[in-house]
C-alpha positions, 0 to 999 in steps of 0.5 A: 500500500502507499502510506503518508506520513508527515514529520518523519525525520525523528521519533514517533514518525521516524518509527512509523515509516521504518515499521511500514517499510519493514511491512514491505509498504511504500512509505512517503515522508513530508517532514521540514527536516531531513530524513536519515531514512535509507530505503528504496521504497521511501520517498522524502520530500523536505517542506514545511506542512504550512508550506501549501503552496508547494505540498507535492502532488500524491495521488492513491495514497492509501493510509495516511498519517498524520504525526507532524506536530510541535509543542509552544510553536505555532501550535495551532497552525502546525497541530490542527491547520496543518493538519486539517490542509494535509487530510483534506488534500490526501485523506479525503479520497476514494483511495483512501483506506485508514487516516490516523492523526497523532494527538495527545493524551494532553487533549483529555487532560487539558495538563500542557501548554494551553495552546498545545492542549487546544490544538490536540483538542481540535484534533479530536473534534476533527477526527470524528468529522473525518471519520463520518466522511470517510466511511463513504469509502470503507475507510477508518479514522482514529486518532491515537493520543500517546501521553509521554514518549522517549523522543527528542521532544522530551530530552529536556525533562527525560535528562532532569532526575528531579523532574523525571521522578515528579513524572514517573510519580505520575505515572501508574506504569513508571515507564514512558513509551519508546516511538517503536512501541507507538510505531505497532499502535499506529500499524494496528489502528490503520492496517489491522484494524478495519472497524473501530473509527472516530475514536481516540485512543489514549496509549499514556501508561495510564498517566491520564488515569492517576489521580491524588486523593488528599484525606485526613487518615 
């Protein structure tokens, strides 16, 4: 099948190419940076996803997904605009058989920057507007919302041992995902998966689910 997959040069999206590619996949990368991938069935096209004046041409892409995001950096207009022109473009089409957009487990809880949280909202609320239109090819669409993952991103708490114990107290598993492990959600959710749509699956070691109760003993 022909996949699409923005943000490709580091982490989740990165994994998500190198999984497909392994399934035996063509796999297509937009991604503003360049990609270390090596593969005869990768194509890479180096742009910004704004860029939508010169987004190349891609016909019959098959399975789209869409990990390209930023955290406190134009949140909305990479996270949920982008977004929106890249699905719009590709996704919506006879070809089409799953669309997956990469949010955040911040989206349910509203607990990051408020623009990020805002943007991962939206991403949500579009999911299920996709999802309905979509259904006219027998195509899914999901988004799958990670809490933390061991990427780049994150180095700046991942490499602080006081800030990382707060985070890890947060977490029931003790643990934050790997992008591989992401990377088997994603081949799950668009591949495997031909029923489940305009859900929202929170993979987040069950971060989302802690909570402090304070009583008197």
């Amino acid at each position: 099948m022909k996949i699409l997959v923005t943000g490709t040069s580091q982490g989740i999206g990165k994994a998500i190419a190198e999984l497909f590619l392994k399934e035996g996949h063509d796999v297509i990368g937009i991604d503003r940076q360049k990609s270390e991938i090596e593969h005869k069935c990768y194509t890479h096209h180096q742009l910004d996803v704004r860029d939508y004046d010169n987004l190349p041409e891609i016909s019959g892409v098959n399975i789209l997904i869409n990990n390209a995001g930023t955290q406190n950096e134009d949140d909305i207009d990479i996270n949920l605009k982008a977004l929106i022109h890249i699905t719009e473009k590709y996704g919506v089409q006879g070809d089409i058989r799953s669309i997956l957009n990469i949010g955040s487990a911040s989206a349910h809880t509203g607990s990051e920057f408020p623009e990020y949280c805002a943007s991962k909202g939206g991403v949500l609320a579009y999911t299920k507007n996709v999802a309905m239109r979509v259904a006219n090819f027998g195509a899914t669409c999901n988004s799958l919302d990670p809490g933390g993952v061991l990427t780049p991103l994150n180095e700046c708490v991942m490499n602080d041992e006081e800030l990382w114990a707060q985070i890890m107290d947060e977490t029931p598993l003790k643990k934050w995902a790997t992008p591989e492990e992401i990377a088997q959600w994603a081949y799950f959710l668009t591949v495997t998966n031909t029923f489940c749509t305009g859900q929202s699956i929170v993979v987040d070691g069950g971060e989302s689910i802690k909570h402090n109760f304070i009583w008197k003993d």
